[in-house]
C-alpha positions as CSV (number, residue, x, y, z in Angstrom):
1,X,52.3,16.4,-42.4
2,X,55.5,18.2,-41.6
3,X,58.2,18.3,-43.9
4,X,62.1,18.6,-43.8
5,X,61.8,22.5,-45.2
6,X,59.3,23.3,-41.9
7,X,61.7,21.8,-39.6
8,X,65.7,22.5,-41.8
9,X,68.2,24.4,-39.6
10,X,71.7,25.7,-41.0
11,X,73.4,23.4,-38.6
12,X,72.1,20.4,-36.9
13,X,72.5,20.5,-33.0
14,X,72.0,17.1,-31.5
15,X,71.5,17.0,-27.3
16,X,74.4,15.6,-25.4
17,X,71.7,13.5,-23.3
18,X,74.8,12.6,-20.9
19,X,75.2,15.5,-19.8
20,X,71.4,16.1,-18.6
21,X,70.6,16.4,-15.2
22,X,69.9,13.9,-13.3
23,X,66.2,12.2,-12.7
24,X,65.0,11.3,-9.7
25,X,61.0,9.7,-10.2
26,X,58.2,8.7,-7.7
27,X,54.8,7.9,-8.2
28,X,53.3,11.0,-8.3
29,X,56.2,13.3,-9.4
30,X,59.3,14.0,-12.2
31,X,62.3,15.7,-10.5
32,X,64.3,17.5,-13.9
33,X,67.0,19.7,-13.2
34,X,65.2,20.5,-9.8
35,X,62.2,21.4,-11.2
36,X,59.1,19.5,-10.3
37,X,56.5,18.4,-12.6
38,X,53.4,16.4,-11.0
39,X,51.2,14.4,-13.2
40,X,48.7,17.6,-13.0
41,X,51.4,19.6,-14.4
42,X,51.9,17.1,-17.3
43,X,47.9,17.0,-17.8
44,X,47.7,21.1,-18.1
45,X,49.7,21.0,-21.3
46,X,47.6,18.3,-22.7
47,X,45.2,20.4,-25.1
48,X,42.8,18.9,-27.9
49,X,43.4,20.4,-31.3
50,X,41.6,18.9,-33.9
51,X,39.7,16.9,-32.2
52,X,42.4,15.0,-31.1
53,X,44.8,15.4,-27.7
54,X,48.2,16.9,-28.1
55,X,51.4,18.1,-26.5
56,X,53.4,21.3,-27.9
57,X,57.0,20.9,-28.9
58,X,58.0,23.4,-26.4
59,X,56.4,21.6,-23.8
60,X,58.2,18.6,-24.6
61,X,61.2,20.1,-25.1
62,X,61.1,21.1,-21.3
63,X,60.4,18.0,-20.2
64,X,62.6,15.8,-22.0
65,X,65.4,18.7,-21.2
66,X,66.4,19.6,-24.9
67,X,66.1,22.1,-27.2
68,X,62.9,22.4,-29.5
69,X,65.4,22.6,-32.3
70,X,67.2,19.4,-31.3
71,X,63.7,17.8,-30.4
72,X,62.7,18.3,-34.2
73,X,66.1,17.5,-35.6
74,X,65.5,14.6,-34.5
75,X,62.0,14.3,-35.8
76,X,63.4,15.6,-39.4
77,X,66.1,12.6,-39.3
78,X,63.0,10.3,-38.8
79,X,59.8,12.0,-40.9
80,X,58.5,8.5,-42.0
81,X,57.3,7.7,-38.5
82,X,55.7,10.6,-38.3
83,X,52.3,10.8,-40.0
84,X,49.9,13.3,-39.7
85,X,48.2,11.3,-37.0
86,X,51.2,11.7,-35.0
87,X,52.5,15.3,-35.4
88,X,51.4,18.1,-37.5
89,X,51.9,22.0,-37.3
90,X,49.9,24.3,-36.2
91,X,47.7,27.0,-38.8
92,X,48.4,30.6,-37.3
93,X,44.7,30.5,-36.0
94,X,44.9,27.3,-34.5
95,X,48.3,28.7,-32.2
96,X,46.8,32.6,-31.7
97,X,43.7,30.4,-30.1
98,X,46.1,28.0,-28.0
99,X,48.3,31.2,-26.9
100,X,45.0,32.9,-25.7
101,X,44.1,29.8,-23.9
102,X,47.4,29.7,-22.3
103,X,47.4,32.8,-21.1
104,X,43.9,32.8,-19.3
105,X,45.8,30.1,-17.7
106,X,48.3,31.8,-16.7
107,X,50.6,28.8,-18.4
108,X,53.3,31.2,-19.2
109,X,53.6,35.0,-18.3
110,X,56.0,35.8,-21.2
111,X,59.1,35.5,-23.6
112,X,60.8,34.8,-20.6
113,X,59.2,32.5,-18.2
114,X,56.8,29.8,-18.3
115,X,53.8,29.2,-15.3
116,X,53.3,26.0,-14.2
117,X,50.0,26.9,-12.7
118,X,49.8,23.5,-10.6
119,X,52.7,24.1,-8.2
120,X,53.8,27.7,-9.9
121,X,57.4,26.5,-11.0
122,X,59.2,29.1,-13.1
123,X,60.7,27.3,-15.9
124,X,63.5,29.2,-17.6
125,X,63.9,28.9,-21.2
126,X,66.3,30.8,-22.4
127,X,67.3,29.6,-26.2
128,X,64.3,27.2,-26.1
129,X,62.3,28.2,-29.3
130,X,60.7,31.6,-27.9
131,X,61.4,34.0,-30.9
132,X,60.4,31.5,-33.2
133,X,60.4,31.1,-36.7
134,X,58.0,28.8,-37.4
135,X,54.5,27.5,-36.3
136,X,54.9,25.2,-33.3
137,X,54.2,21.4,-34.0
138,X,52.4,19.6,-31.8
139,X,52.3,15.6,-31.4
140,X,49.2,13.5,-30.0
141,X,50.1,10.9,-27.9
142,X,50.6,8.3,-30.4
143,X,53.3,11.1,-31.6
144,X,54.8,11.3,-28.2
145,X,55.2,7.3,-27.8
146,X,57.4,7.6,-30.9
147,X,59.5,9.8,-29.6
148,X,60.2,8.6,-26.7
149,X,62.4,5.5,-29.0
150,X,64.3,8.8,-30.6
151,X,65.3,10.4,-27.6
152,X,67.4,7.6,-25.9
153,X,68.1,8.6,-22.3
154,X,67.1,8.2,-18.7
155,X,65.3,11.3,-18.7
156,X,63.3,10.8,-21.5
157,X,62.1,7.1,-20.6
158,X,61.0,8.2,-17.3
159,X,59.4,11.7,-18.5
160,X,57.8,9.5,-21.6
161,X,56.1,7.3,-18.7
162,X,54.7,10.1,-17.0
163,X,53.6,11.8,-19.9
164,X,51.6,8.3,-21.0
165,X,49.9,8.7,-17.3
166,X,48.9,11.8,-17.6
167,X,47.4,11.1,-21.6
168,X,45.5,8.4,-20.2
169,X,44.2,10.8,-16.9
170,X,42.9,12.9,-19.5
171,X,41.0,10.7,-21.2
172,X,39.9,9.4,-18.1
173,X,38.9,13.1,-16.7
174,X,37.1,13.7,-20.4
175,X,34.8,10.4,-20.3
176,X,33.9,10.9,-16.8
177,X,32.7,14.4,-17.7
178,X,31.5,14.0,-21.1
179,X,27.6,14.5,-19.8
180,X,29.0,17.4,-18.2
181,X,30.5,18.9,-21.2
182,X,27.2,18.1,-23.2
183,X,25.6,19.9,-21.2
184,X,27.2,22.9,-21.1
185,X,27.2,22.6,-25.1
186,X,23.2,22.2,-24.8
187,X,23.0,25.5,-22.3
188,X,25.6,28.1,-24.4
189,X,23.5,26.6,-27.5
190,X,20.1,27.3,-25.7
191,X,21.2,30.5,-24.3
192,X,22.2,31.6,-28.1
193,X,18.8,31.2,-29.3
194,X,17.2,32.6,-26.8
195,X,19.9,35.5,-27.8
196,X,18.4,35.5,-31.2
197,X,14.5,35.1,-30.0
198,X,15.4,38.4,-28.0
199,X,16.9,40.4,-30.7
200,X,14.2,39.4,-33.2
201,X,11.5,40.3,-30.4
202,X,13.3,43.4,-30.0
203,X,13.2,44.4,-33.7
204,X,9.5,43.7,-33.6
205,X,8.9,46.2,-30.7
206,X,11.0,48.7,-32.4
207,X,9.1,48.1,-35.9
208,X,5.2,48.1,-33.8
209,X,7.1,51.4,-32.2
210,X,7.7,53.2,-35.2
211,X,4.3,52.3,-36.5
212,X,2.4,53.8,-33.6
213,X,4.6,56.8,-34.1
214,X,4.0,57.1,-37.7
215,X,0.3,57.2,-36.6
216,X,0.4,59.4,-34.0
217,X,-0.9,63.3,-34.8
218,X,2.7,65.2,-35.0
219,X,2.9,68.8,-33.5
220,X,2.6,70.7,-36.9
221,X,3.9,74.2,-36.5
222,X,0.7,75.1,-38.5
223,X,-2.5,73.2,-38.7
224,X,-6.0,73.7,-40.0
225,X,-9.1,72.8,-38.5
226,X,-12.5,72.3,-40.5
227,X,-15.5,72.9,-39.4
228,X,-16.9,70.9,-37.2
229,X,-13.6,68.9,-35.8
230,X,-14.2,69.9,-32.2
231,X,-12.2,67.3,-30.8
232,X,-9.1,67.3,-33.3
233,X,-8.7,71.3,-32.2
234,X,-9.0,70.1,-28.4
235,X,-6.6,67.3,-28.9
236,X,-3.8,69.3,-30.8
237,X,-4.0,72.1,-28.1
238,X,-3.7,69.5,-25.6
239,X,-0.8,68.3,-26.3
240,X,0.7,71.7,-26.7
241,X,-0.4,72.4,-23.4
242,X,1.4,68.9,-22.2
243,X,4.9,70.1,-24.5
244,X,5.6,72.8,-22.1
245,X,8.2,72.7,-20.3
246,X,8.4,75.9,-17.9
247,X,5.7,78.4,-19.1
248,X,2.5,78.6,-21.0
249,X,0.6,82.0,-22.2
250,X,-2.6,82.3,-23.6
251,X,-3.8,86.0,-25.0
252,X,-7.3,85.8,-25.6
253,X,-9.9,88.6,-25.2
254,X,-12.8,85.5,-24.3
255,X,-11.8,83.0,-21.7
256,X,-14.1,80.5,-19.6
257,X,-14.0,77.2,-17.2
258,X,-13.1,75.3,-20.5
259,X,-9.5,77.3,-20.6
260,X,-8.9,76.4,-17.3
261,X,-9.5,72.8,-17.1
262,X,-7.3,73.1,-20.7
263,X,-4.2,75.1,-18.8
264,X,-4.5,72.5,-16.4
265,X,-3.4,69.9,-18.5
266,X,0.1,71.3,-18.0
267,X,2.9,69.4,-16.1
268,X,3.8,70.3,-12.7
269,X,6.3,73.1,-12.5
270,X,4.6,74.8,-15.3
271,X,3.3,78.6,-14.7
272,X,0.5,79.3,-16.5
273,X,-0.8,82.8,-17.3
274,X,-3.8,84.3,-19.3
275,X,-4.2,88.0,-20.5
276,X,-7.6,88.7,-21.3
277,X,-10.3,91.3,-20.7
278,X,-12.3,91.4,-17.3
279,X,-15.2,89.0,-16.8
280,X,-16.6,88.8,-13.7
281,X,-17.7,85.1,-14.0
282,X,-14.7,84.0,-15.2
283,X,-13.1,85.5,-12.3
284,X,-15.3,83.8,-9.8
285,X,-14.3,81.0,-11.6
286,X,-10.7,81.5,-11.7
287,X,-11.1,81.9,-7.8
288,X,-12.6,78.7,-7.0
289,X,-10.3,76.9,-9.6
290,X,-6.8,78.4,-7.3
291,X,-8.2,77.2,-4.3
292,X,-7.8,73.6,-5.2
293,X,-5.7,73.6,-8.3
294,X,-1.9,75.0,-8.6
295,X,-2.6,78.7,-9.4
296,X,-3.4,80.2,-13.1
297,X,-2.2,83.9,-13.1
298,X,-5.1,86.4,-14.6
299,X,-3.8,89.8,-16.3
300,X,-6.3,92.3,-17.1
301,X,-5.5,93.5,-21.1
302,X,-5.5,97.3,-21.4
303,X,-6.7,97.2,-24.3
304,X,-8.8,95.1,-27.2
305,X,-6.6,92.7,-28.8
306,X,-8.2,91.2,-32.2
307,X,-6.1,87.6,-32.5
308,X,-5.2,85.2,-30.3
309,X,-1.8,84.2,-29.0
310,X,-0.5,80.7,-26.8
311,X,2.8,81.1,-25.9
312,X,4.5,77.7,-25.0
313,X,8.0,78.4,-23.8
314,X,10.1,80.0,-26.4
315,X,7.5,79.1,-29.4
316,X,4.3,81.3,-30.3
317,X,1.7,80.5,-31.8
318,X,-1.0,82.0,-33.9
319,X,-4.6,81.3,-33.0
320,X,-7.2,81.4,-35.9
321,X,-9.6,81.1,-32.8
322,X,-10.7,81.8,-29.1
323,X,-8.8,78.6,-27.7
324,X,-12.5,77.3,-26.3
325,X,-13.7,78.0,-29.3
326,X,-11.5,76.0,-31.9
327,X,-12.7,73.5,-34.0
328,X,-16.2,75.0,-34.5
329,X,-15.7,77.0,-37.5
330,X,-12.6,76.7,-39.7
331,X,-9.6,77.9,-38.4
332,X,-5.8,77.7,-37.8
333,X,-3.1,77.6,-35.4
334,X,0.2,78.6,-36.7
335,X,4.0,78.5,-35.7
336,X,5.5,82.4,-35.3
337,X,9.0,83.0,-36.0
338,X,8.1,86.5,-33.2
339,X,9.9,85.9,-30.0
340,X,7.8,85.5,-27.1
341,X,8.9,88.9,-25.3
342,X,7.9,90.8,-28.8
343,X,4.2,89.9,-28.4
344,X,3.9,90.2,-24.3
345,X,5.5,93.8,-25.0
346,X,2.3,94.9,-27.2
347,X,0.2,93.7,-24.2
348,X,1.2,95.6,-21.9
């Protein structure tokens, strides 16, 4: 309920309502001052707070044609017919909300003017309560009616009718769309769980993801091979073979078909070379295979070369075993910190 500390000024200013403007009223529209407010108008600063419909101070103020402080002065000088079911003040969420609703609405622009989005009147309200002190308060239309008996003018009778007409055409407008407004409650609450079902379906994938990940053989930069795990060694070399991403090359003094159909495992773009010693089957191979197959390079090594070397990109690696050969007796492949252009200088 408001008090007389919310609403105490140093010096009480009461409105000389004789010297208002005058009113000229039709059906459909209030003339103040020359500025025109249609029942529309009236209804766009009708806003439910609370639950309950209400009208600003501010708003009153300009439509009665006083001053918010005069408006409450004369509120103060009558607090007992003012419960809380008539007027109360605003918390500072509750007016942060209504200022950002106003200004989607373009209601007012700024300190200065105020939007009447309806007919786009610019009301000036110099002196009217814009730096204010205090939260607004805002009366429903209960509140309103009993103002209208404090404010004794022609004005304010004929701006108290129109502000009665538009209260009930808000009510009116609300019933006759209350399905619709269900509705959309019913939609933004569907479309929040389905929100949530996404997220928590998202955080599954990501959780089945890792696990598959987890599972997955990792690229070691060493690995050993038993005896016997054929298909482990072909696998891990595989996928070396697939890592590359502009060069792979393969030292090894005994090459066949099987390090061919391996190299070509490699993604397009990828140059593939192998230095070995000369076998005549293996080139009739390598023949055959670069007639139908993007090309594998051969260079003849000039000389024996004990180990075994795969070069993928920038990385060498160490090859406890002829690549066609790995897996059938124990062996390793290991990560060298040797740059790639060390090892092809010994080769050639």
């Amino acid at each position: 309920m408001a008090t007389k500390e919310n609403i105490s000024e140093k010096k009480e200013v009461v409105a000389n309502c004789d010297q208002l403007g005058e009113c000229v009223v039709n059906s459909d529209e209030l003339t103040l001052s020359g500025i025109t407010f249609a029942q529309q108008d009236i209804e766009k600063m009708i806003f439910t707070i609370r639950g309950v419909q209400v009208m600003i101070d501010r708003d009153l103020a300009a439509i009665y044609e006083v001053e918010i402080r005069a408006l409450n002065q004369a509120v103060k000088r009558n607090i007992e017919r003012f419960p809380e079911d008539f007027m109360f003040q605003l918390t500072k969420e509750e007016w942060h909300h209504l200022q950002s609703q106003i200004a989607n609405a373009k209601y007012w622009g700024n300190q200065d003017t105020d939007f009447l989005t309806s007919q786009n009147v610019i009301l000036k309200n110099k002196a009217r309560g814009q730096h204010r002190k205090y939260l607004p308060f805002v009366f429903t239309q209960a509140g309103v009616a009993m103002l209208s008996g404090l404010l004794h003018s022609k004005i304010a009778v004929e701006a108290n009718i129109r502000i009665m007409r538009a209260f009930v055409g808000m009510q009116r407008f609300l019933g006759a769309n209350a399905q619709i407004y269900q509705r959309l409650e019913r939609v933004e609450l569907q479309q929040l769980d389905n929100k949530q079902w996404m997220q928590a379906s998202e955080n599954q994938i990501e959780i089945i993801l890792n696990k598959i990940e987890e599972s997955s053989p990792k690229l070691l930069p060493e690995q050993i091979f038993q005896t016997g795990c054929v298909w482990d060694a072909w696998a891990y070399i595989s996928d070396l073979v697939r890592s590359a991403k502009s060069r792979i090359v393969l030292i090894d003094n005994f090459v066949d078909d099987r390090v061919l159909s391996m190299l070509d495992k490699r993604s397009e773009g990828v140059t593939a070379t192998i230095h070995s010693r000369y076998c005549e089957p293996f080139q009739t191979d390598l023949k055959k295979h670069n007639e139908q197959y993007p090309a594998i390079e051969f260079v003849q090594l000039p000389h024996k070369n004990h180990d075994r070397f795969l070069i993928i990109d920038d990385k060498v690696y160490l090859m406890g075993a002829s690549l066609k050969d790995m897996g059938a007796g124990l062996c390793a492949v290991t990560e060298l910190q040797t740059s790639p252009e060390t090892i092809l200088a010994f080769v050639r």
